[in-house]
C-alpha positions as CSV (number, residue, x, y, z in Angstrom):
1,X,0.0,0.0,0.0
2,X,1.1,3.6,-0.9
3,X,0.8,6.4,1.5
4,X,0.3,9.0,-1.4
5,X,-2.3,8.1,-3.7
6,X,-2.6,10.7,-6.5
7,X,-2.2,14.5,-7.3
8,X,-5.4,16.2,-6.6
9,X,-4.4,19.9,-7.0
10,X,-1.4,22.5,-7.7
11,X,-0.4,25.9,-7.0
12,X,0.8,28.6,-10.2
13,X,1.9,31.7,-9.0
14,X,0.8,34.4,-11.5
15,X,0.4,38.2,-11.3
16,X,-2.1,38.8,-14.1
17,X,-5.0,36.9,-12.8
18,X,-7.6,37.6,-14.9
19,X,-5.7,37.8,-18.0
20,X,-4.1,34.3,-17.2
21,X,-7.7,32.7,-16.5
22,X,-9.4,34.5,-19.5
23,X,-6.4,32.2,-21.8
24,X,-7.3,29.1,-19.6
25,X,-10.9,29.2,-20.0
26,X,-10.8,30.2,-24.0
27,X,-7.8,28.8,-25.0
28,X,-7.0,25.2,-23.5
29,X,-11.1,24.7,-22.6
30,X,-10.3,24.6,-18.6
31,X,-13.5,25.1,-15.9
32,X,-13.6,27.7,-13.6
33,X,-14.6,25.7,-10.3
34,X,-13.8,28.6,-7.8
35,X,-12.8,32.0,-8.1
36,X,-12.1,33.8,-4.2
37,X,-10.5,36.7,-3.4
38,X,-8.9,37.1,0.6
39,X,-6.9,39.4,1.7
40,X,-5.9,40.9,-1.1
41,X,-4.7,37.8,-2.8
42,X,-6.9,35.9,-5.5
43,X,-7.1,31.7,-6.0
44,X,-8.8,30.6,-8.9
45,X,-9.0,26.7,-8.9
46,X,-9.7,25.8,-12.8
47,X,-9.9,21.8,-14.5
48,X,-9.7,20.7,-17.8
49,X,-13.2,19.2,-19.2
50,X,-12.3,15.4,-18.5
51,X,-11.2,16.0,-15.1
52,X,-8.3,15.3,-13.2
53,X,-5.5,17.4,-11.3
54,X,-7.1,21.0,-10.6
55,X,-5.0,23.6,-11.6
56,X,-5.3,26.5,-8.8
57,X,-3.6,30.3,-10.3
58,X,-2.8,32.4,-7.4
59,X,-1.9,35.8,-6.6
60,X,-0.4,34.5,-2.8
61,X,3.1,33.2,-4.1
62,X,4.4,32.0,-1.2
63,X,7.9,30.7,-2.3
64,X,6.8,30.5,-6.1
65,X,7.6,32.9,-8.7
66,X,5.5,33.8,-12.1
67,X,6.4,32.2,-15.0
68,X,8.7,29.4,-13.5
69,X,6.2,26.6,-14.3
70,X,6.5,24.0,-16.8
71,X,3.7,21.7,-17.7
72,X,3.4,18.5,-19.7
73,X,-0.5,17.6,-21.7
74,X,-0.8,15.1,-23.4
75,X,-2.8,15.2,-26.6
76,X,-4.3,12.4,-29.0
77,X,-3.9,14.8,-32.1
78,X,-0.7,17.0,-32.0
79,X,-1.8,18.5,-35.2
80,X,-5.5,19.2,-34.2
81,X,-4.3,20.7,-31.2
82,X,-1.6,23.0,-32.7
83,X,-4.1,24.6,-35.0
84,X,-6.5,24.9,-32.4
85,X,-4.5,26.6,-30.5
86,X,-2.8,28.5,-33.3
87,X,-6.2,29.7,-34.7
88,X,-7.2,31.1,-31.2
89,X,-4.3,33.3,-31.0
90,X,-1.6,31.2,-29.0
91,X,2.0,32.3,-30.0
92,X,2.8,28.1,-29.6
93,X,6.4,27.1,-31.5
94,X,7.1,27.8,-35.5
95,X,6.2,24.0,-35.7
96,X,5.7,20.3,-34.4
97,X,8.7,18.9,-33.2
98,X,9.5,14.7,-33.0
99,X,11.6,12.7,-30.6
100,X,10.9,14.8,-27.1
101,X,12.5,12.5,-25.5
102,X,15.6,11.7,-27.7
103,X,16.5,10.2,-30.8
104,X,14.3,8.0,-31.7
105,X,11.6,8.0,-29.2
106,X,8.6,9.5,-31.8
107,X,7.1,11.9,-29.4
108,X,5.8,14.7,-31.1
109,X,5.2,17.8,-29.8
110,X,5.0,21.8,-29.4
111,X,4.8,24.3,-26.5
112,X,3.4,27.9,-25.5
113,X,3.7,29.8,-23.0
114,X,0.8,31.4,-20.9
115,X,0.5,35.2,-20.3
116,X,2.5,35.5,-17.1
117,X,5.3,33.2,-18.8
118,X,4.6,29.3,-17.3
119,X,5.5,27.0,-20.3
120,X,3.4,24.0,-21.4
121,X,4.3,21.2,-24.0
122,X,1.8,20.0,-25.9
123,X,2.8,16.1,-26.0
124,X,1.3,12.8,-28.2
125,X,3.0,10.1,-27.3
């Protein structure tokens, strides 16, 4: 038996709150689930359609610091989702790249970055 089970939720520092959940919510189809303000900070806890880790963007960065996160999706249709993306505005990379994970290995892929700078790669394995 494992102690830890499975990631639930994480934290992304990020200073332009409703900028960054605006690209969420249009661009990569994620759920507002809670939006609070306290204190003068902000935590908006967003998930992607089919579930799964929650993604929580907050003003409170503790020890984090904008734009230091890197993200891995995974994707049945790296094609479909590069022009998706593309045709809503995303600045993702000039093109699909192959072999993520070295010579040989087939992974295709491409990446973005979010308005406050966290990167995501856009993986089909």
């Amino acid at each position: 038996m494992n102690s830890i089970e499975k990631l639930i939720m994480f934290h992304m520092a990020v200073d332009k709150a409703d900028d960054v959940k605006a690209f969420y919510e249009d661009n990569l189809g994620f759920k507002t689930t809670a939006d609070t303000a306290y204190g003068g900070q902000r935590w908006i806890s967003m998930q992607l359609p089919g579930g799964g880790v929650s993604l929580n963007l907050t003003t409170a960065h503790e020890n984090m610091k904008p734009g230091t996160l890197k993200l891995y999706v995974s994707t049945p249709d790296v094609e479909a989702a590069y022009k998706d993306l593309k045709a809503k505005g995303v600045k993702v990379s000039d093109q699909i790249n192959t072999d993520l994970y070295g010579p040989g290995s087939g992974v295709r892929w491409f990446d973005f970055n979010d308005p406050d700078g966290n990167h995501w790669m856009v993986v089909q394995p």
